[in-house]
C-alpha positions in Angstrom: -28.8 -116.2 60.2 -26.8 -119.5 60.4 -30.0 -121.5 58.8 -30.4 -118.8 56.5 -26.5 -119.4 55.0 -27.2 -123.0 55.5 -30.1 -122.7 52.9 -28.4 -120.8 50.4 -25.6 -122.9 50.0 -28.0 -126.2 49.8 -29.5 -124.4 47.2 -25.7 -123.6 45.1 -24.9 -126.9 45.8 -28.2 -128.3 44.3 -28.3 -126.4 41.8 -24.2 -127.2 40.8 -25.2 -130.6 40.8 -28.2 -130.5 38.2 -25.7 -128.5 36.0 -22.9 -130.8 36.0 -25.4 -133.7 36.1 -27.2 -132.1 33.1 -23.9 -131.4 31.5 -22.2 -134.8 32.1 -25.5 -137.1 31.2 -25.9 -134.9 27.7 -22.2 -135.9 26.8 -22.9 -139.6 27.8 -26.1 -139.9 25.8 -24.8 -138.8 22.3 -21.8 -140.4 22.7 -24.2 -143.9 22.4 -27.1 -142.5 19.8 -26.9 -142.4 16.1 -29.5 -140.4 14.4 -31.1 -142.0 11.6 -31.3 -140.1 8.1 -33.5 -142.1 5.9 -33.3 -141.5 2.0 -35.9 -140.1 -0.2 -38.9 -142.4 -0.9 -42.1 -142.5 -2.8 -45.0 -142.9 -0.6 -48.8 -143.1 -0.2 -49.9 -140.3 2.4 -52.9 -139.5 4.5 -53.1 -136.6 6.2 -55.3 -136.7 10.4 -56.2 -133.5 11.8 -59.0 -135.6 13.7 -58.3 -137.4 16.6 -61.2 -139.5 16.3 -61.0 -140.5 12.4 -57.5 -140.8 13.4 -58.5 -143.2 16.2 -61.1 -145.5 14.0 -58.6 -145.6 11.4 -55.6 -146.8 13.5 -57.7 -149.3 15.9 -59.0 -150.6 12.6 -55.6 -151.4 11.2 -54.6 -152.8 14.6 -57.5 -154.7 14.4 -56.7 -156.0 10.8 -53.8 -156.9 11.6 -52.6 -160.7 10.8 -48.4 -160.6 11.4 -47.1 -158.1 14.0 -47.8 -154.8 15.5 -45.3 -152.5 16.6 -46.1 -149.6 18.6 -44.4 -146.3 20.0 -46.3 -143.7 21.8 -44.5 -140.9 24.1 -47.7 -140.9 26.2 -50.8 -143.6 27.1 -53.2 -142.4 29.5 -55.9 -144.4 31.6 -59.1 -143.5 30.5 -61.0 -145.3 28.4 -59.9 -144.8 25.0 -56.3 -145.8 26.3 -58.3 -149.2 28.0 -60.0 -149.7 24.5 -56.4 -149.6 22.9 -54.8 -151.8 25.5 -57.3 -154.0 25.4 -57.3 -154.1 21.6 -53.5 -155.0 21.7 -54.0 -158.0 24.3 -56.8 -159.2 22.0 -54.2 -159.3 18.7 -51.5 -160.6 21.2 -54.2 -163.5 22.1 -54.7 -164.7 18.4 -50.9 -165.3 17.9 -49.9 -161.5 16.6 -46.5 -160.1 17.5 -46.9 -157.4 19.7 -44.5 -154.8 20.6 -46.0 -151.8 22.6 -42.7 -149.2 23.8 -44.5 -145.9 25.9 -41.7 -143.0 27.4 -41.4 -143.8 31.2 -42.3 -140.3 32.1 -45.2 -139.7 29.5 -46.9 -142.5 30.4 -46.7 -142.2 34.4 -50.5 -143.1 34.6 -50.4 -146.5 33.1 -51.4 -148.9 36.0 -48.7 -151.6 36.5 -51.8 -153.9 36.7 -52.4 -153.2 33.4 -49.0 -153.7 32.5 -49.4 -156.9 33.9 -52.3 -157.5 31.6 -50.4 -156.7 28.4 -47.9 -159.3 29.2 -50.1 -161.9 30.8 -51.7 -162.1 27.3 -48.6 -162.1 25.3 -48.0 -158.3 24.5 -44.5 -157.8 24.8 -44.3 -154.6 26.8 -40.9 -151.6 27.3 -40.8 -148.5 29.0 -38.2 -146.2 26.9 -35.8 -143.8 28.7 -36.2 -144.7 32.1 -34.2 -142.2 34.8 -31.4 -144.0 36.5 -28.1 -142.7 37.7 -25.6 -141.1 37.7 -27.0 -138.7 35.6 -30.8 -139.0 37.2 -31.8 -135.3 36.3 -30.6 -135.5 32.3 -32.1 -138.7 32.4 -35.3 -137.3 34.0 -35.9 -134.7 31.1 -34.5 -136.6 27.9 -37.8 -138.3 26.8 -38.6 -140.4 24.1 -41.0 -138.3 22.3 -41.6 -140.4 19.1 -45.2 -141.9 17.9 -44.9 -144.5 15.5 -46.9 -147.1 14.8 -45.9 -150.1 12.4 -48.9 -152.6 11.3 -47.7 -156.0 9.5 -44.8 -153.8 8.2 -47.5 -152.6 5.7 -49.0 -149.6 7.2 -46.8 -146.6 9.2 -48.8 -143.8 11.3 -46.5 -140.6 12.3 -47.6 -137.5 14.4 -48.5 -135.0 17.2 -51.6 -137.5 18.8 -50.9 -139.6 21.9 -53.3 -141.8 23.0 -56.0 -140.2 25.9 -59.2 -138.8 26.1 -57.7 -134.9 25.4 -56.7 -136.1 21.8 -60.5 -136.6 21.1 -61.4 -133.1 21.9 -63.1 -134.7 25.3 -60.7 -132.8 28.1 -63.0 -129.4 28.9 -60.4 -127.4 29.7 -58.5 -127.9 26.5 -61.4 -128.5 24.3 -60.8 -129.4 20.8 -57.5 -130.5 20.0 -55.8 -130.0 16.3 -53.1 -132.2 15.6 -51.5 -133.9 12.3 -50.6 -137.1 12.2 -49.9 -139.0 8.9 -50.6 -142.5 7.5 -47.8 -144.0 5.1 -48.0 -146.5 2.8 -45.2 -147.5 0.5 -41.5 -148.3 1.5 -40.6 -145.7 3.6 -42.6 -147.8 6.2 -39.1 -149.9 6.5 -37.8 -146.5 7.4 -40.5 -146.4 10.0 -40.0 -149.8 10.8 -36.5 -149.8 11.6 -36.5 -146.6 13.5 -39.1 -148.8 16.0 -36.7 -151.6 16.0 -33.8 -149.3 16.8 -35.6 -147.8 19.5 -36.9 -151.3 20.7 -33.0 -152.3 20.8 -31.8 -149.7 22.5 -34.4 -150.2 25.6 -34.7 -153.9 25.4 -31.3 -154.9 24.3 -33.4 -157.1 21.7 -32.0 -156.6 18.0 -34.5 -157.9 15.5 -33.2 -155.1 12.5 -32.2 -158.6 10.4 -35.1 -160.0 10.5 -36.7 -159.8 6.7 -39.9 -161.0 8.1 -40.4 -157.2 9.6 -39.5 -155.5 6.3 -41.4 -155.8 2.7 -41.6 -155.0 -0.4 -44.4 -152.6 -1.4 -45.3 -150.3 -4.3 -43.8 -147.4 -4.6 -46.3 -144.7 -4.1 -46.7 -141.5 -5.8 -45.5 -138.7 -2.9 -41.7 -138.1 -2.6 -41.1 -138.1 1.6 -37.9 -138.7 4.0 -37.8 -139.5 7.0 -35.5 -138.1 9.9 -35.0 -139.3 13.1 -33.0 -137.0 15.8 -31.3 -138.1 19.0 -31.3 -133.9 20.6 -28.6 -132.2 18.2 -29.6 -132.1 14.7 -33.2 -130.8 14.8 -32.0 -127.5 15.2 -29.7 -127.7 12.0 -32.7 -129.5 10.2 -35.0 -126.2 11.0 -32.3 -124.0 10.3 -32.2 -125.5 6.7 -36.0 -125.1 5.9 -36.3 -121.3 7.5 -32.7 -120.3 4.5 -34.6 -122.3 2.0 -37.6 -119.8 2.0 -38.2 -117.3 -0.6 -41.8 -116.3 -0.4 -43.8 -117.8 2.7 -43.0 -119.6 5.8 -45.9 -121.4 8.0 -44.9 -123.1 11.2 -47.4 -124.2 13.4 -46.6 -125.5 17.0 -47.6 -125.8 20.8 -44.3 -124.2 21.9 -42.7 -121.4 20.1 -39.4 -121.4 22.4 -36.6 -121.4 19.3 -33.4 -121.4 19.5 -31.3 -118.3 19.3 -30.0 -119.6 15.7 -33.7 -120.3 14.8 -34.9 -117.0 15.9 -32.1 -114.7 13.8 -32.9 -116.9 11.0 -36.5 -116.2 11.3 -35.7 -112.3 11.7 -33.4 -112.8 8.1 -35.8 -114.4 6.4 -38.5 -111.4 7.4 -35.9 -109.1 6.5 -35.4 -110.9 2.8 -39.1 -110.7 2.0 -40.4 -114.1 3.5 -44.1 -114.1 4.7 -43.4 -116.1 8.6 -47.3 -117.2 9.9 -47.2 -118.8 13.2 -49.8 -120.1 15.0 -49.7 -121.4 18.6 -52.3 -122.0 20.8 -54.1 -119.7 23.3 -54.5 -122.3 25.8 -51.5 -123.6 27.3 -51.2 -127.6 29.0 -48.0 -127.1 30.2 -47.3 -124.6 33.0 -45.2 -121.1 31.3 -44.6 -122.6 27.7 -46.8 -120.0 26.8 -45.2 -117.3 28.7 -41.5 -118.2 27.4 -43.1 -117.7 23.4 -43.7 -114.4 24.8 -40.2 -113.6 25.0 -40.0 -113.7 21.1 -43.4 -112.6 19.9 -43.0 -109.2 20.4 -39.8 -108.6 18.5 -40.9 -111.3 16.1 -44.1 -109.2 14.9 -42.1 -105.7 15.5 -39.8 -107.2 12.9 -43.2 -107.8 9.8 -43.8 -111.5 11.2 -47.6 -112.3 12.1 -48.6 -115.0 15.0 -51.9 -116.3 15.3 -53.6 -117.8 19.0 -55.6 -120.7 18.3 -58.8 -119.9 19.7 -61.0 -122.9 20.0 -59.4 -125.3 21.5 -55.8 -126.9 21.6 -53.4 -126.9 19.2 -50.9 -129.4 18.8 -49.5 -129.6 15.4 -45.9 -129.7 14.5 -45.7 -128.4 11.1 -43.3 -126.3 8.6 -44.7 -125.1 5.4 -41.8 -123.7 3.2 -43.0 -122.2 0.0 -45.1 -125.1 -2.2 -41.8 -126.9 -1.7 -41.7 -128.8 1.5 -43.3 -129.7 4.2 -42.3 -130.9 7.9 -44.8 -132.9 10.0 -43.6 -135.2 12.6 -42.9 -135.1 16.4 -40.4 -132.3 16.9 -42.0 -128.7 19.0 -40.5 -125.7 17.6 -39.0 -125.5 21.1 -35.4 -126.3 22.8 -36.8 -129.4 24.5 -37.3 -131.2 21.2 -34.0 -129.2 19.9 -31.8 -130.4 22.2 -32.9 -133.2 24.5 -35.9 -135.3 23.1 -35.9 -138.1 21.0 -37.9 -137.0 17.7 -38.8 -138.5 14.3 -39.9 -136.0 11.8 -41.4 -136.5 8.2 -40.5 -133.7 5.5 -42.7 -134.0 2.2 -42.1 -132.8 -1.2 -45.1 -133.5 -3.2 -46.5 -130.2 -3.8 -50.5 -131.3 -4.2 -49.9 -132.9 -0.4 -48.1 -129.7 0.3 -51.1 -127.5 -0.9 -53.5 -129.7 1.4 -51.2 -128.8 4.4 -51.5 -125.3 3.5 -55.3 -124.8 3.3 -55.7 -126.9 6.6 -52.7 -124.7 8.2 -54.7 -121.7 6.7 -58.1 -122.9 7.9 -56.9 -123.0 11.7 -55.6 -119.5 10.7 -59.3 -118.4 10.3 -60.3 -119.9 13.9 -57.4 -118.0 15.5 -56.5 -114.6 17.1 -54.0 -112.3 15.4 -51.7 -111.3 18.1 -51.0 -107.3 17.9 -47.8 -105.9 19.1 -50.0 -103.1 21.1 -52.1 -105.8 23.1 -48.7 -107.2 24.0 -47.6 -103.8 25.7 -50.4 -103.5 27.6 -49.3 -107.1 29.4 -49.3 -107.1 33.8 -45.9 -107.0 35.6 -47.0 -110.4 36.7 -46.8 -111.4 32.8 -43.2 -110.0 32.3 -42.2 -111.8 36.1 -43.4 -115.0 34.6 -41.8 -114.6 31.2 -38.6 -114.1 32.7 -39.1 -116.9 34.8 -40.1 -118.7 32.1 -37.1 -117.8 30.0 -34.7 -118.8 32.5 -36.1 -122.4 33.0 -36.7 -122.7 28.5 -34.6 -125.5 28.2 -36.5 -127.5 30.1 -39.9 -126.6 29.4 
């Protein structure tokens, strides 16, 4: 009985000090970060649902390269199309190109510090971002960098859902073929892009190179209005909330985790209730343990209320996008989920040209057509094993 007590009050006093540590480390980080809002900007824009033609077109640019590189992902695996991008940096590094590769600590647990070592033994200069520390080691632990930005000669900006691993070429079995966006930007909001690296870049290394012209240029205009926004885990939600009110007719928003807010879910409800078409499509296969069973939690009352949801059924799928009306459109880095909300570090690009925005559409639509309508009577037919895990999964959201 005595080990018993002893147990449960290990347990209260565990779980008191994750709170407080939680509570404490939030208040400390956004006392130090600034989130970035970027003006409006005419921009060239390429749209990747591929991971390979994204792949060939980014090593390519790398490749091209002639001033510096400047590089941002959230996660780097090791297999081998994470040693043929390595190896590709070290090669640029080699023949006198800056180099600035910056990988999440936790996201990119599998790179090898021997290949670390490579990087800088060749002249890549190398940063893990957000690594855990104390005193606040469990906030620390779950606020992740989750940007991917890539910067080539200050020329050329890539934005998006891909990482770089095997699974983002539709090669993992088990999550079979991935659908992702990611853009390509041309035009001056690659400064924007640029100096959100070299914010980043400063904030892990300590290393302030924002004043140096050399990174920035001057570049055509471009024919696409965009903006950039970068969020340090308490604006996104107000940035969502804003592009649910704004639609009249049809909302699209495609994701990997449908865990909104409680804000973003009434204003979803509203904007059924006003006469908005709401599509979302999430994926049927899930590569995170009960994200899939915390969207449950919302699908049902979301499609008792007129909204539809849609399984992806072949594959993967990894987008972050909002389509409002033919009037914007939100591709980026940020999950429709509390994690990017309110703890990760995100950088989202909204776009306001509306032949880009029709593009977007017909892809989201295509994926649509490869997808399982979810039915509220299915739903009721779900295990007590399903609800156990849902509630469990609830519970835990935040951190998912």
């Amino acid at each position: 009985m005595l080990a018993i007590l002893v147990i449960i009050l290990l347990l209260i006093v565990l779980v008191a000090w994750f709170a407080l540590d939680f509570s404490l480390g939030k208040k400390a980080h956004l006392q130090k970060q600034e989130e970035q809002t970027f003006s409006k900007k005419h921009a060239h824009i390429q749209l990747f649902t591929n991971g390979t033609d994204l792949f060939k077109d980014l090593f390519a640019a790398i490749d091209q390269a002639t001033h510096s590189i400047h590089i941002e992902f959230y996660i780097i695996k090791r297999d081998n199309i994470s040693q043929q991008f390595l190896q590709l940096l070290e090669k640029k590094a080699s023949e006198g190109v800056e180099v600035r590769l910056l990988t999440d600590r936790i996201g990119s647990l599998k790179i090898r510090k021997k290949a670390i070592s490579s990087l800088k033994a060749h002249g890549v200069q190398f940063s893990y971002s957000q690594i855990p520390r104390l005193p606040f080691l469990f906030y620390t632990l779950h606020a992740r960098n989750h940007r991917k930005i890539s910067v080539i000669d200050g020329k050329v900006g890539y934005i998006g859902g891909f990482n770089i691993g095997q699974e983002y070429l539709g090669l993992d079995p088990t999550l079979g073929i991935w659908k992702d966006y990611h853009l390509k930007l041309k035009g001056l909001v690659v400064n924007d892009l640029q100096r959100q690296f070299l914010l980043d870049w400063k904030a892990t290394t300590k290393n302030n190179l924002l004043h140096e012209s050399r990174y920035f240029s001057a570049q055509p205009a471009g024919t696409e209005m965009v903006q950039l926004k970068s969020t340090e885990g308490y604006t996104l939600e107000r940035d969502f909330l804003m592009l649910i009110e704004k639609a009249k007719h049809e909302l699209c928003i495609g994701t990997p985790y449908f865990i909104p807010s409680e804000k973003l879910f009434n204003a979803l409800l509203e904007a059924i209730k006003r006469g908005v078409k709401v599509n979302v499509l999430i994926p049927m296969r899930a590569d995170h343990p009960f994200v899939r069973d915390a969207a449950f939690a919302y699908i049902p009352t979301l499609l008792e209320a007129g909204g539809s949801v849609y399984e992806y059924y072949y594959g993967f799928y990894h987008a972050k996008v909002i389509i409002v009306d033919d009037d914007i459109c939100d591709i980026g880095t940020g999950n429709f989920d509390k994690r990017s909300l309110f703890l990760n570090q995100e950088v989202n690009c909204y776009i306001f040209d509306q032949s880009f925005i029709k593009q977007a559409k017909e892809t989201f639509y295509k994926s649509l057509m490869e997808s399982k309508q979810l039915q509220l009577k299915d739903l009721k037919k779900r295990k007590l094993l399903d609800h156990v895990k849902q509630a469990f999964a609830t519970l835990i959201s935040p951190l998912l």
